[in-house]
N, C-alpha and C positions, 0 to 999 in steps of 0.2 A: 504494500500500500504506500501512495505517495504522502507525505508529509512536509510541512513547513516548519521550521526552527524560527521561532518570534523572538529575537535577543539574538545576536551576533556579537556581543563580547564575551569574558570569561565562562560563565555561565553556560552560556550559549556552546561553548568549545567540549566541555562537560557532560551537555546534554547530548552533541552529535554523536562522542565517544561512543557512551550508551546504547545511543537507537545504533549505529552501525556493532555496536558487540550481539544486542540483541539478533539482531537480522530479520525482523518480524515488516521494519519499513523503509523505501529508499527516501532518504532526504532529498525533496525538490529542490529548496533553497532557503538561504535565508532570509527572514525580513526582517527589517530596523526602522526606529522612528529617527537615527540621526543622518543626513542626506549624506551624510562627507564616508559613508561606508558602504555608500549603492555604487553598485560596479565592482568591489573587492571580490577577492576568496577569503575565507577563513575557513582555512585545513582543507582545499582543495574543493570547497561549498562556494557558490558564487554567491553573494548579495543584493537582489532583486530587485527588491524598492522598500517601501513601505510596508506593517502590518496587514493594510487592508487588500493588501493584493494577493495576501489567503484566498486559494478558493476552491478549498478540501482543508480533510483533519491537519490540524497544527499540534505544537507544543511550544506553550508561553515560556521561554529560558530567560526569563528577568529572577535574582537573587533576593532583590525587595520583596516581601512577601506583599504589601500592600499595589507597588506598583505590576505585580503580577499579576494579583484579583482586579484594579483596574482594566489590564490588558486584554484579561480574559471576557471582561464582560462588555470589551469595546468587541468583540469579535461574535461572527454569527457560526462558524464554522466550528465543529465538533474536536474539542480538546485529545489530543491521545496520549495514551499513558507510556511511560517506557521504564521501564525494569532490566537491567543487567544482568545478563546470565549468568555472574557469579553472587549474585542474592540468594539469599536462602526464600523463598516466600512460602508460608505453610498453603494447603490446597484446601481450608476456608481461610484465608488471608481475604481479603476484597481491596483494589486498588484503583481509585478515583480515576475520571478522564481528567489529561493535564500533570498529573502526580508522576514525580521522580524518585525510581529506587536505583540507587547506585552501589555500586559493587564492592561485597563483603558485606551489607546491608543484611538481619534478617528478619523478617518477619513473623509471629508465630502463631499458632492457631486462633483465629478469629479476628487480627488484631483488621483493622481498617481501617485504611488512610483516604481521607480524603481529597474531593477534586483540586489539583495544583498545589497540592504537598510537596516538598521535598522530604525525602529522608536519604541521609547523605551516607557518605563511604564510612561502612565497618558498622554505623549506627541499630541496634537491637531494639525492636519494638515487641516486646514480649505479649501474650496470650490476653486476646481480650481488651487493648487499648484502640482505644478514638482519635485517632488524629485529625483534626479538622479540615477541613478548607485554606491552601495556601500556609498553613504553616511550615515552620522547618524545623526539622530534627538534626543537626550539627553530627559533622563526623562523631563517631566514638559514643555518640552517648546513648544510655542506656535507662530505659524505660520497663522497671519491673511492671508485673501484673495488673489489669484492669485500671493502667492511667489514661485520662482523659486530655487531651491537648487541642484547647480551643481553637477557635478561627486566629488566622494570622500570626499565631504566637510563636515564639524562637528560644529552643530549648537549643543553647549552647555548647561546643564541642567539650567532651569529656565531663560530660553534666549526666548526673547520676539522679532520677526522679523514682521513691519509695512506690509501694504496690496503692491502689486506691486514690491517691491524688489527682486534682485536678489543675493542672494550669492555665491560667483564664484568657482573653479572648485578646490579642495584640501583647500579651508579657514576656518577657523578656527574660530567661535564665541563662545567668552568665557560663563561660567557658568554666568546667571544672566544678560549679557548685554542687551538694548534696543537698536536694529537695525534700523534706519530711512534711509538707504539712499542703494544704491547696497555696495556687499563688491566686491573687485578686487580677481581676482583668485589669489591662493596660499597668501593670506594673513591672519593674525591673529586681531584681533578689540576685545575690551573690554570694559566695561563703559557703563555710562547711560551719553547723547546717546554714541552710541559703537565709538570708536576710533583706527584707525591703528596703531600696535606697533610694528609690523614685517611685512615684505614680503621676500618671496622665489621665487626661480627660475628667470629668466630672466627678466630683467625689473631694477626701480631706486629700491631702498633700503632703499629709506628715507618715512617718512609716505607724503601721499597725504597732500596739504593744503588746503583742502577742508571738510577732517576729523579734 
């Protein structure tokens, strides 16, 4: 099946790796929203023109999770997923249109990521986790049993999240922390165990005292 790569920078580079180890799609080409990259190669991939010049399944390669879920919803054409043949993915795993599993990734019985997720290299999403829409799971880290990872949110590389937790909808866990308790939407937590050091959007500003 023919595909488009939406994002021709790093990310972009990443995702082509992927679909060509998979061999499930040939990449048509790439598209970008910056003009100074229409007409390039990147890895032997030409540059096309713009997003909108989708016209079959893509895959949004933008790293921002937020400008990702933008991108996706400027587009009429059907997101595709792509998975790395050296993933582990269990066979009730479910894995979103748009959503990246990268290699040494695994997944395990039931867990289910949602559409235009990342879950990056080596990263463990163990039995019965939620990963949401456009979030990202950071190399290396590891997500014991039945955790929940909201819309957009960014669980940082070598970030260790306990069984039952939730992490809430745009939060941010830093590289390295150990998560023991829910994180609140739109917040940042760092540390062993992890601690609130910011919150955004509506709501107090001050860290919880309870972290």
């Amino acid at each position: 099946m023919k595909v488009y790569i939406i994002g021709a920078g790093g990310h972009g580079e990443v995702v082509l790796e992927v679909l060509r180890a998979a061999g499930e799609y040939t990449v048509a080409a790439f598209l970008d929203s910056d003009p100074a990259t229409h007409g390039k190669e990147v890895d032997g991939v030409k540059v096309l023109g713009p997003p909108d010049r989708a016209d079959g399944p893509f895959f949004v390669a933008i790293g921002d999770n937020a400008a990702r879920m933008e991108m996706t919803a400027r587009l009429t054409a059907r997101g595709a997923e792509a998975i790395h043949p050296a993933a582990r993915v269990a066979s009730t795993a479910t894995v979103g249109p748009g959503a990246l599993v990268c290699a040494g990734a695994i997944l395990c019985t039931h867990a289910h990521v949602g559409a235009g997720a990342i879950i990056n290299t080596g990263a463990i999403v163990e039995h019965h986790n939620h990963i949401g829409p456009f979030a990202h799971i950071a190399p290396g880290a590891v997500l014991a049993g039945r955790v929940t990872v909201a819309q957009g949110a960014m669980v940082g590389a070598g970030a260790t999240v306990i069984p039952h937790v939730t992490i809430g909808e745009w939060a941010v866990v830093g590289a390295g922390a150990v998560v023991l308790q829910d994180v609140p939407d739109r917040s940042t937590v760092v540390g062993v165990h992890a601690r609130i050091i910011r919150r955004s959007g509506p709501g107090p500003q001050t860290p919880n005292p309870r972290w």
